[in-house]
N, C-alpha and C positions, 0 to 999 in steps of 0.2 A: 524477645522481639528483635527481629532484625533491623539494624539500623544502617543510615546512607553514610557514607564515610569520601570524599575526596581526597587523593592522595595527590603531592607536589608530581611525584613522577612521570604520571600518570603523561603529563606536559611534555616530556621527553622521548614516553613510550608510542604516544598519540596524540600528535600535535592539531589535527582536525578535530580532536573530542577530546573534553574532558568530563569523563562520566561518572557516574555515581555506583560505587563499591559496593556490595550487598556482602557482610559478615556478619555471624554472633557472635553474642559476646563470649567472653572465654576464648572464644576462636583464635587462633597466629593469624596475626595479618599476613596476606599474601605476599610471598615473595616479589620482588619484579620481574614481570614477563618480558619476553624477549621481542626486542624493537622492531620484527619481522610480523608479526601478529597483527593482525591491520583487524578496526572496529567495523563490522559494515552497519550505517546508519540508515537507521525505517521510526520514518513520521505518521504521526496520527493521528486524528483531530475528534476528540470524544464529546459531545453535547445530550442534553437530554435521557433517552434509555438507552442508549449506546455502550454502558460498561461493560454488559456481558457481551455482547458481540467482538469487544476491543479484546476485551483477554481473550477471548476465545483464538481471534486471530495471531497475538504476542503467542500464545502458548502454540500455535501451528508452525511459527516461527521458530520457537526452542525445539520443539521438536526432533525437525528433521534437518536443521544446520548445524554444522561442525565449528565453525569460527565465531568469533566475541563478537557480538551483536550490543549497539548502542539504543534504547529505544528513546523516542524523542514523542511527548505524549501529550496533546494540548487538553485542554479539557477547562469546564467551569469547575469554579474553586467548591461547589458541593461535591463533586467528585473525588476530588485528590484527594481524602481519607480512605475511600475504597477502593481506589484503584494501588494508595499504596499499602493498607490491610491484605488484600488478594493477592498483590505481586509478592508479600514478605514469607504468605502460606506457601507458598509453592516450595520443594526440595530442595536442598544445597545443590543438589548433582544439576538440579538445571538453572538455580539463582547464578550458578558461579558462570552459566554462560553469555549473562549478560547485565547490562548497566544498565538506567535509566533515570530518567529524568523529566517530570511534568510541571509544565508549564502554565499561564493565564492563559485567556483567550484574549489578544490583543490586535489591533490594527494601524497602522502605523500611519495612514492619509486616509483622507474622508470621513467621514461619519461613521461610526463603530458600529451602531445598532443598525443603520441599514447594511452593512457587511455583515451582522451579523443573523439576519433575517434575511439571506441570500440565500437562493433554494431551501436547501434541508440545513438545519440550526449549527452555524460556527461551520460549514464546510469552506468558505470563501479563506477561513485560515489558511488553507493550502498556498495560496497565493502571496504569501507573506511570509512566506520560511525561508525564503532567502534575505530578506533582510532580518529578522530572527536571529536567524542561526548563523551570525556570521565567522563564524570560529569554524565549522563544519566543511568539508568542501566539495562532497557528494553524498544525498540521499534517496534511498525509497520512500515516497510518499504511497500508501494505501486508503483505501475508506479503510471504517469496521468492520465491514461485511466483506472480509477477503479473509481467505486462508491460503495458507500453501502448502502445496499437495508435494513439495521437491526445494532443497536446501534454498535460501537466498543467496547464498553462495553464486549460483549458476546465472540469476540474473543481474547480480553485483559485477558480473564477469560481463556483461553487454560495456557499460561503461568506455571498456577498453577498442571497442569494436566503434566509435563514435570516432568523428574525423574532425576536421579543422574546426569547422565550424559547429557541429551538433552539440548542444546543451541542455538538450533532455527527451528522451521517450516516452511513447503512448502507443497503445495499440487504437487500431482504428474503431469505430463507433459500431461498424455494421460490415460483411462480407461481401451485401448487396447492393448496392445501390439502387436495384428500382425498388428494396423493402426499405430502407436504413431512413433514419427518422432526421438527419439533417438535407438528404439529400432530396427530400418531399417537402419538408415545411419550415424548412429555419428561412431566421428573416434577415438575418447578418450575415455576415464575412463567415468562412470554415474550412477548417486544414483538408485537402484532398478532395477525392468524389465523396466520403459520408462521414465526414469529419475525423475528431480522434476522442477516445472517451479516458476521462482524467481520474478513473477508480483507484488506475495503479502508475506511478509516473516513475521513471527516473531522474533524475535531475545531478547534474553539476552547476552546483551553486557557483562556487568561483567564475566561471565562466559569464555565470547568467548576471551577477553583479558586473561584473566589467564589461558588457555589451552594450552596444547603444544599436536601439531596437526601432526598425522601421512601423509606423502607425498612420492612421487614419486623420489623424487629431492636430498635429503639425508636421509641419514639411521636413525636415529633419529627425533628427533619431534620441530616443529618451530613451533611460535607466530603466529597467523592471518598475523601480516603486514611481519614479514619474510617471511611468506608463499607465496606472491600474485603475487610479480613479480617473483620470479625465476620461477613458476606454469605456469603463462603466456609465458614467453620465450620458456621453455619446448614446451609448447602445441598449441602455436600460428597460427602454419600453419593448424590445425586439428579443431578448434572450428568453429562455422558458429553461433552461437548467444553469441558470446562476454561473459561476465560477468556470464549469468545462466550457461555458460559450464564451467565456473573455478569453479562455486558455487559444480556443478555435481559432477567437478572431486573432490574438496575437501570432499565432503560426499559422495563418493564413497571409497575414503580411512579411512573414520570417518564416517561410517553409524551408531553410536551408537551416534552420535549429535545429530542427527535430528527426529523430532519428525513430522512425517508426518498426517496433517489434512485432513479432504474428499473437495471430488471436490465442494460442495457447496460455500466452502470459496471464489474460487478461479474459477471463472463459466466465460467459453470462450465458444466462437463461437464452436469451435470444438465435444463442451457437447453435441450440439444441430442440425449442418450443416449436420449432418452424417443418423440424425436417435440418439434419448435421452438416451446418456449412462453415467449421471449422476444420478446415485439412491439416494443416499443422499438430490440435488436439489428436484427430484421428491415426494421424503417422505415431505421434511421440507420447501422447495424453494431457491431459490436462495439466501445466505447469503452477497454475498460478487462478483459484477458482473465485470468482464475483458472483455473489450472491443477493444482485441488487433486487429491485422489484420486491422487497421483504419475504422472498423465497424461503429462507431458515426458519420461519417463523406462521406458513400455513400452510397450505397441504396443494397449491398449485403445481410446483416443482416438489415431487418428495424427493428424487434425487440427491439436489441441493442439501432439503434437510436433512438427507439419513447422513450426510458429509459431515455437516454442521455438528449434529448431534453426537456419531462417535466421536469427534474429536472433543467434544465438550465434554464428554462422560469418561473418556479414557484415563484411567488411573496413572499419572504421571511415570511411574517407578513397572507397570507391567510390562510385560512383552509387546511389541509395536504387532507384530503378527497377531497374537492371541487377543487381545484388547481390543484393538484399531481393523486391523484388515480383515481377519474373520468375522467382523462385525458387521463391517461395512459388505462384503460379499454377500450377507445373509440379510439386510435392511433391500439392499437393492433389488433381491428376489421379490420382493413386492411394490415393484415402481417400472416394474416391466411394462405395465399398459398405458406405459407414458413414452412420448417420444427418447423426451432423454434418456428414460431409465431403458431402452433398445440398447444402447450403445454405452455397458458398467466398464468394459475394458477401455473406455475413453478416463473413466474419475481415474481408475485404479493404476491403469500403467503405474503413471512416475511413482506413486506412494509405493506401489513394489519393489521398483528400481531403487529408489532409495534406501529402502529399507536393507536391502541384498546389498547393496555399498555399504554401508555405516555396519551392517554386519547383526541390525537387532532378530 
């Protein structure tokens, strides 16, 4: 059985994380790695039947990233037996690329249970990772229902591209605005013409604790966690997706936070159901794929699922080609009489590209 092990060093090596060791026994502890090796940290909030879609996505993660990956994994306390059962089966060759650590489902102002009965079950957690996680100083927040089709690496690397004031990214809700569902029927405040949708966030915590944030609520400017519940009271009978509409409204009144990335990141059903209006996807492929509307899981979009599925069924230790992309080329073949399944060089690009970098 593998066990969680923190090391003192660890502090010195990685002063934003201190994460959790995965070794067996009999094993040499690991030497200490070299203080250049930076953790990149991705959060995730697991409730209800959410476990296999979680690993599903942790392991699209290991996958195709080359760097020490911290995973940050909230979840109700009936889960944490299996999610750390599942993560211990997995290979040395891919436990040694990352640490993790799961957490309660906690809220820190207001009422737990109505935060926690916000949209879909414990999503509103998101919103409270920065006071959390205050040791951390940048993370990816994703739902379950995401994979990544290309290293996190590459979006870890936005961060750097954020200016004085930017303290977290989102890709936008919709490409259209006379289709896109805030720019028709929301009843609140929202970021831009068709909001910004909070599947996949970046966030610089440091920043976002030490901001004092313009609102609705009083005349002056309040902390993140000042901010959250009196926002929700205000706005509670007006929101219909929980958590991304407080997100809306707060950068609708701080639209100089956020730094808005293209829809590749950030690639839903919607990109594609409609007729292909993501350009970004089409130039480069899909970076970063959202599987909301329970896509993985029935026969609306098979596309999505045939994604879902080889990555679910890929034998950890095979060849990425013969496993993974010959799979997927050959599931797509029959998803052709779908919009999205027209356009298989949109899923594929990056997993190619990657694949021919990393060399499998």
């Amino acid at each position: 059985m593998i066990r969680a092990v923190c090391f003192q060093w660890w502090e010195d090596c990685f002063p934003c994380c201190i994460p959790t060791i995965l070794w067996k026994p009999g094993e040499q502890k690991r030497s200490k790695e070299p203080s250049s090796l930076q953790c990149m940290h991705l959060a995730v909030v697991a409730c209800g039947d959410r476990l296999e879609e979680t690993l599903i996505m942790l392991k699209s993660a290991v996958l195709f990233s080359s760097r020490r990956l911290c995973f940050h994994i909230f979840s109700e306390d009936s889960l944490k037996p299996e999610f750390n059962k599942k993560l211990q089966e997995w290979p040395s060759s891919y436990t040694k690329k990352f640490e993790y650590n799961i957490y309660p489902i906690t809220f820190s102002v207001g009422n737990a249970q109505e935060w926690k009965k916000l949209f879909k079950p414990c999503a509103a957690q998101r919103l409270f990772l920065p006071v959390i996680l205050k040791d951390v100083d940048s993370l990816l927040y994703v739902d379950t229902d995401v994979l990544f089709l290309r290293p996190i690496d590459d979006i870890w690397h936005i961060l750097k591209e954020f200016n004085s004031t930017q303290l977290a990214a989102m890709a936008p809700e919709h490409e259209i605005p006379k289709i896109g569902w805030y720019s028709r029927f929301a009843r609140h405040p929202y970021y831009g013409t068709t909001g910004v949708n909070s599947g996949v966030m970046l966030m610089n915590l440091t920043r976002i604790r030490n901001t004092q944030f313009r609102n609705s609520v009083i005349p002056s400017g309040l902390t993140w966690e000042e901010m959250l519940y009196p926002l929700y009271q205000k706005y509670k009978n007006y929101i219909t997706w929980g958590d991304q509409d407080l997100l809306n409204i707060i950068f609708y009144f701080n639209p100089e936070c956020l730094y808005v990335f293209p829809c590749q990141w950030n690639y839903r059903p919607d990109h594609c159901m409609y007729g292909s209006n993501c350009k970004g996807a089409e130039e480069e492929g899909v970076s970063i794929l959202h599987g909301n509307r329970g896509v993985y899981h029935d026969d609306k979009q098979p596309t999505f699922k045939a994604l879902y599925e080889v990555i679910r069924d890929f034998p950890f230790e095979d060849n990425l080609f013969q496993s993974l992309y010959y799979p997927l080329q050959s599931k797509f073949l029959d998803t052709v009489h779908t919009l999205c399944g027209r356009i298989p060089q949109v899923f594929l690009k990056q997993i190619e590209k990657t694949m021919k970098k990393l060399k499998f």
